[in-house]
N, C-alpha and C positions, 0 to 999 in steps of 0.2 A: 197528378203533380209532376210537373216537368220543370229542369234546369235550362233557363235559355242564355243565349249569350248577345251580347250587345257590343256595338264598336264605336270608340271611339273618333268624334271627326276632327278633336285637337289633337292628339298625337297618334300617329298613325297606325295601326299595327297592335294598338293595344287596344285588348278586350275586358267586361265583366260579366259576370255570369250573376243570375239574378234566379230565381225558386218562384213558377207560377203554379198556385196553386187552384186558377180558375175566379178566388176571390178577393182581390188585390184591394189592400189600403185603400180608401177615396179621399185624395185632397181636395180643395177645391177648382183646380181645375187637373189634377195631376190623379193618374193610378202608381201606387207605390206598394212595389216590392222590396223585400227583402233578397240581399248576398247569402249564399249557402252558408258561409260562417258568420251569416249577420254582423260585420264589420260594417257595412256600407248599406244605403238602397238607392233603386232604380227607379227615379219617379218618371213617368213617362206622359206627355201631355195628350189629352182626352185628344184635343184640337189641334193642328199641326203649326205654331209659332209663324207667321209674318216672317217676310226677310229683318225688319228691325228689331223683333224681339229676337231672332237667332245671335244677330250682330250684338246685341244687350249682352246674352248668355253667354258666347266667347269671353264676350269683354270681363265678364264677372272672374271667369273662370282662369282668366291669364292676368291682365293686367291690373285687373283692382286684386285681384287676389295678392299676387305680387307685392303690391304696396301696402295691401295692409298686414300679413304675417309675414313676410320676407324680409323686412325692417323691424330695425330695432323696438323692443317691447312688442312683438309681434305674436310669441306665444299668451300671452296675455289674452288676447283676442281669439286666438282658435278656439277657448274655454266659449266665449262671450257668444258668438255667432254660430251657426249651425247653415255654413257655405260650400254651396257646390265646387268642386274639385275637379269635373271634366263635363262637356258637353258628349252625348251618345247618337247613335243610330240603329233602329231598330226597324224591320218591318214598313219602309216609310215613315216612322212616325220618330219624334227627337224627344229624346229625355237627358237628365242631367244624372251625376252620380255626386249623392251626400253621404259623408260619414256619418255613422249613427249615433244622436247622442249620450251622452255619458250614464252610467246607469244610474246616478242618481235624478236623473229626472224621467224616471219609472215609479209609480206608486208599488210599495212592498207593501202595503196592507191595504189602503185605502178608505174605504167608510170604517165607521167606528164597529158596526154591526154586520158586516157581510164583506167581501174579496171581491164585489162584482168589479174594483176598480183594480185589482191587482195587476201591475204589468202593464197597464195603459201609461198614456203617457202623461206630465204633471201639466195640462196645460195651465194656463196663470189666471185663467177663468176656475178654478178649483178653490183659488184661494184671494178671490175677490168678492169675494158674498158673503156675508150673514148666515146665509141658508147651509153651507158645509159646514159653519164650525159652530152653531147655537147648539148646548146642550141637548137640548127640547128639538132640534132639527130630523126629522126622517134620512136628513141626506147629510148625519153630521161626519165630517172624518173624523179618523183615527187621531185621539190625541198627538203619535208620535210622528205624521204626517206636518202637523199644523206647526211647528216655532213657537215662538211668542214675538210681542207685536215689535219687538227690536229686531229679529229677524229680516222685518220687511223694510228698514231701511234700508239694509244691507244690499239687501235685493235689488228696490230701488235708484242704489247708487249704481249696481251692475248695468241697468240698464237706459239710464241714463247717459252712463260711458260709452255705450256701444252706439245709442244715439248721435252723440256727440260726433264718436268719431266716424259715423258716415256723414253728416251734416261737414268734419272737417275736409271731406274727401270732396263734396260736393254731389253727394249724393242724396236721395229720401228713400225710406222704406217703403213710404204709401200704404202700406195696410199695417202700422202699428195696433196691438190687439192684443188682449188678454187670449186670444186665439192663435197669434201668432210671435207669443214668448213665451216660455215652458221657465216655472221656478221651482226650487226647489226651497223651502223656508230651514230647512232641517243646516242645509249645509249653506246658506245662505246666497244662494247664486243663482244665475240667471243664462239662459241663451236664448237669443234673439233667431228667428227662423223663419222660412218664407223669402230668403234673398234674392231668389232670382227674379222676383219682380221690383228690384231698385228702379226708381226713377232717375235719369239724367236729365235735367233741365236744358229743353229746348234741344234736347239731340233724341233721349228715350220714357217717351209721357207713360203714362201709368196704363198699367191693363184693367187695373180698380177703380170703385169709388171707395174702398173700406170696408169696413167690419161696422153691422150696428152698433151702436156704442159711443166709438171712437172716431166716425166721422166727423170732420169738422164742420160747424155751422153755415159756413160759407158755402161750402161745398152742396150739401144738403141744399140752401137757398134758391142755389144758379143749377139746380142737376137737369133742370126741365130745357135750358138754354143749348141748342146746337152747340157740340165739343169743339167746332172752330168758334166761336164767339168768345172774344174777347173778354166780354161778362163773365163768361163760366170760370170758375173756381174749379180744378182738380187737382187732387192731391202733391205735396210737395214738403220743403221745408218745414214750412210754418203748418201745417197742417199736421206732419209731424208730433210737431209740440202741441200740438192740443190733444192728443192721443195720448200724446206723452204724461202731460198732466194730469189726463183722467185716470191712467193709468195707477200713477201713483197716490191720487188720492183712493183711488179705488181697495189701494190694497193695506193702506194707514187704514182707512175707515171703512172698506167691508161694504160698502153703498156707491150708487151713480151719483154725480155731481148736479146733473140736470133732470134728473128722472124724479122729480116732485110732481104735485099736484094742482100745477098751470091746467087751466079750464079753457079750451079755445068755442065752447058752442055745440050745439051738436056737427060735427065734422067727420066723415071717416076716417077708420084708424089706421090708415097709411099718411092721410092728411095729416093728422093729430100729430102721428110720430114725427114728422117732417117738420112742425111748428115746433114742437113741444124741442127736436135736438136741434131744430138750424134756425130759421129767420125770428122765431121768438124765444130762444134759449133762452134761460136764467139759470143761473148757481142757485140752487136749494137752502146754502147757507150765503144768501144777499145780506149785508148787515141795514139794508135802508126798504127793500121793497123783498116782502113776507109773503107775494101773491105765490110761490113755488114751493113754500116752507111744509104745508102743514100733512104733508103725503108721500109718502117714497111709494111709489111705485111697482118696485121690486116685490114688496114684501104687502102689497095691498089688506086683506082684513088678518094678517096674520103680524102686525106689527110688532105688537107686544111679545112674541114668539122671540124674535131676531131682536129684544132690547141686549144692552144699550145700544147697539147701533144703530137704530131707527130712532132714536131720542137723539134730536141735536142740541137739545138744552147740556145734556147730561153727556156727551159727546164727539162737541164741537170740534168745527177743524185746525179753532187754536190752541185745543190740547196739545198741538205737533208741535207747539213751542215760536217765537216770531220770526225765526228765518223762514220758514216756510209756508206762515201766516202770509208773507207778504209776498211770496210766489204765489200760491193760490190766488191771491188777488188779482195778482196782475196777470195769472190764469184764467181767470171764471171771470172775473170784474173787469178788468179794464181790456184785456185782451180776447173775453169771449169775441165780440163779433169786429173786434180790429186786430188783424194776425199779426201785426208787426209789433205787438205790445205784448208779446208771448214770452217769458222767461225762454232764455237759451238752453239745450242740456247740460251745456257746462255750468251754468247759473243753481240748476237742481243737486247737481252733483256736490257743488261746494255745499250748500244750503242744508243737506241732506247728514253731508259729514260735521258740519259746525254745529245741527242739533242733535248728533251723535253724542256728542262732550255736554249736553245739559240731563242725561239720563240717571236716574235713579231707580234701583230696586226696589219692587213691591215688599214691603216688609212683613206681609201674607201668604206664607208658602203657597198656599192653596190657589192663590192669583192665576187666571192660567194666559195673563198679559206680562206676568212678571214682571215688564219696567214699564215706565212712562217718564214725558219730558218733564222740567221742573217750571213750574207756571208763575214763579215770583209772588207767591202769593204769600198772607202771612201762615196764613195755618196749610201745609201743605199734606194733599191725603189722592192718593191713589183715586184715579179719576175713574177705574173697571170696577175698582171692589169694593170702594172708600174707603179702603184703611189708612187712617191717621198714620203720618210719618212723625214717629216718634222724639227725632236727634235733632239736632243741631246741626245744619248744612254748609260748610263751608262755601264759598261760591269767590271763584277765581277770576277778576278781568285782567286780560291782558293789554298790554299797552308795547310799543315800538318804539324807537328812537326817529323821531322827525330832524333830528338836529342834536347838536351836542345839549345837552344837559335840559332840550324839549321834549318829552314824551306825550305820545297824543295815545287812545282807546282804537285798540284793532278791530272793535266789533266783533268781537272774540271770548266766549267767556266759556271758564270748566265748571264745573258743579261738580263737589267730591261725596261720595260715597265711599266707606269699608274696602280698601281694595282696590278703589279704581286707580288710575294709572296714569305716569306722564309720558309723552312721547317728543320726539325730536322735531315732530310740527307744530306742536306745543311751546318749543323753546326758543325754535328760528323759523321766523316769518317768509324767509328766505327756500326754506324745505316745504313744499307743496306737498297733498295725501293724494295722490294721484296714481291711475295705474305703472304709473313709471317708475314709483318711489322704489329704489334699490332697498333687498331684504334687511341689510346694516342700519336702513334707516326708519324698520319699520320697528326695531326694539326699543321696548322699554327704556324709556333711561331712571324712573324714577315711580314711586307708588304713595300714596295717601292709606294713613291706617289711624283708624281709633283705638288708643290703647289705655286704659286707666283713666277712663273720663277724658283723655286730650285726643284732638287728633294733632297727626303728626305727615311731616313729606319726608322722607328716607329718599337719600340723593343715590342711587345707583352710579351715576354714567358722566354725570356734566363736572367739569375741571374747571370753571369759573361762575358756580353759584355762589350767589352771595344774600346773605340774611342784611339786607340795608337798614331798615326799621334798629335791629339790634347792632348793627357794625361788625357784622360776622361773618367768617367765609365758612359755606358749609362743606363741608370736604365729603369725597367719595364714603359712601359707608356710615354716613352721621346723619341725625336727625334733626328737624326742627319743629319747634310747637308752633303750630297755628292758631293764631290770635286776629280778633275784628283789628283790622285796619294796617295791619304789620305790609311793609315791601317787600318781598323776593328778586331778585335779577337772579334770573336762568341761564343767559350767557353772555359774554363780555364780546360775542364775536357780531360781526356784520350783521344787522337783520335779530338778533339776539332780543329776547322782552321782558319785560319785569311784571310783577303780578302785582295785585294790592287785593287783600284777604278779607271780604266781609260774611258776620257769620249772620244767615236764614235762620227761620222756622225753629226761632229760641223759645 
């Protein structure tokens, strides 16, 4: 074991010291050391980078760096990414230096039965499978690894946002991947990793085609076509987003989006897979052609094993409620094999937090999904474990002022349970849930409680609610009863909405 030392060729003069021990991490194309205090490693490239890929890795490491944590909301982001911080020289050979990340995306226990995963890292392929968390699994985790399944919105919207904001830089990731995003469900976050191969369009094309999985269809179609040809499809934007989307269905529902049981012939299985993900892709859950339906893949004669999630009768992907029904769609349906019909990551990220506000508790201790979205249906029951929801659901639309005394439907609604909560995005249309939102605006101002048979809203925070239904002003600290069809106005300011109350699941 020996400490070596490496040099800097962005600032001059400065060194890192890195611990070889003979048998160094293998990334994929990177060997990666650990700093003697494990602060930082030294990933250093197998192959010695091109003049345009060096010129990329400066770039990453000064000026995009620069703009994205050196500006405002910038801390934000250090959490989100897992970006290099200096370009190196070694031996001839050029490596970068990454901080290490946070310990919670280290597995502290790992399988339910055994530590083999202790200490590795959470890659997001961990918690996209059936196979880690089915009871009946050989390879199930540790209950206290896994969340529950509102965990993974949370997730989801973390990485969405970090998509977002290289797409707003004008950048792509190119190999988005359950391989190259580490989650952690416990604490609900996410970091995106693998940066130093961004793409610039038209200045720094990609060193990949992807990760199985998550290649795009296109991509996959035209791979055969000379990389100058026109025809060819390589990773970018738009290809981004379909990575992105499988992503996230992947981790709502624990299954591949297109890994059904599409039949091309007898074909070999490089063939096979090339039809099956690119030029004859289907969504699994098609609502009009069932030719992909009736086989996942993953989970071949061991289906029953990995239920409910191999069961898409029992659940479907519009248990995640219709904002997100209708990205999928325009994910796997209309946008599978035309990229420009791709939801944006800003598009997921709103979507993701607007079916956050239709959640209800399993009212099942034992649930080990604990919540799920609310499906509008009459009798509503827990879609993991079927347990009947016993109460009466209040369910909140919100409306805007289009005009003095016209209010039109924001496309917006809460669903109240026991507890749950109103916030200041909830009451002005005007306050976005964005990573920008200032901590003042992410408090509470108000809570839903069932008390004596009623439920009730207890006003915390807002200085011009008003009970309109009864002609009442509800003051800081007072309650009001909840009744089918009563108005509320939340606030009298700019952008301010008013609710109208009807009661579910009587």
């Amino acid at each position: 074991m020996a400490v070596k030392t490496v040099h800097s060729v962005i600032n001059p003069g400065k060194t890192y010291q890195y611990v070889d021990n003979g048998d160094p991490m293998k990334g994929g194309m990177k060997d990666v050391f650990f700093s003697p205090d494990k602060s930082y490693v030294v990933a250093i490239y197998r192959t010695e980078p091109d003049h345009h890929s060096k010129e990329r890795l400066r770039k990453i490491v000064t000026q995009y760096y620069d703009s994205f944590f050196n500006k405002e909301g910038g801390n934000y982001y250090k959490d989100l990414y897992s970006w290099p911080v200096d370009v190196v020289e070694t031996d001839k050979k050029t490596g970068i230096i990454v901080p290490v990340y946070n310990s919670n995306f280290f597995f502290r226990k790992g399988y339910a039965n055994n530590d083999l995963l202790k200490g590795r890292e959470k890659e997001g392929k961990w918690f996209a499978s059936a196979r880690f968390r089915s009871p009946k699994s050989r390879t199930k985790l540790d209950d206290s690894e896994l969340g529950d399944w509102l965990s993974y919105f949370q997730v989801a919207v973390n990485i969405a946002r970090g998509v977002k904001r290289l797409h707003a830089a004008g950048l792509a990731h190119s190999d988005l991947s359950y391989k190259n995003v580490l989650i952690d469900p416990v604490s609900k976050t996410a970091a995106i990793i693998d940066i130093d191969g961004l793409v610039v369009p038209n200045l720094y094309p990609p060193d990949v085609l992807g990760t199985a999985d998550f290649i795009a269809p296109e991509v996959l179609a035209t791979k055969h076509l000379d990389k100058n040809d026109p025809a060819r499809k390589l990773p970018n934007r738009l290809t981004d987003l379909h990575a992105l989307a499988v992503l996230i269905y992947m981790y709502l529902f624990y299954r591949h989006p297109l890994r059904g049981g599409n039949y091309f012939g007898p074909v070999e299985s490089e063939k096979e897979e090339e039809l099956l993900m690119g030029e004859k892709a289907l969504f699994i859950e098609h609502p009009t052609d069932s030719s992909n339906r009736n086989f996942i893949r993953e989970y071949g004669d061991n289906m029953a094993i990995y239920y409910p999630w191999t069961d898409l009768d029992k659940t479907p992907y519009t248990m995640a409620g219709p904002y997100l029904k209708e990205l999928f769609d325009q994910a796997f349906i209309k946008g599978l094999h035309d990229p420009v019909q791709r939801p944006t990551a800003d598009a997921w990220e709103q979507a993701l937090i607007k079916t956050n506000d239709l959640k209800l508790k399993c009212a099942n201790a034992a649930c080990n999904q604990k919540w799920f979205i609310y499906n509008n249906t009459k009798h509503t029951c827990c879609p993991f474990c079927g347990t009947p929801y016993n109460a009466g659901i209040p369910v909140l639309d919100l409306y805007y002022q289009f005009k003095p005394t016209v209010w039109k439907p924001d496309n917006l609604r809460l669903v109240v349970y026991h507890n749950a909560t109103l916030h200041y995005w909830h009451v002005n249309r005007n306050i976005l849930r964005n990573e920008r939102l200032s901590n003042s605006l992410k408090e509470r101002v108000g809570y839903f409680s069932y008390h004596n048979g009623q439920w009730l809203f207890v006003n915390e925070r807002l200085t011009g609610a008003k009970d309109i239904t009864r002609g009442q002003d509800i003051e800081i600290g007072a309650a009001v009863i909840l009744e089918d069809g009563i108005k509320l106005l939340l606030s009298k300011e700019e952008g301010g909405r008013i609710v109208t109350i009807a009661f579910a699941n009587n």
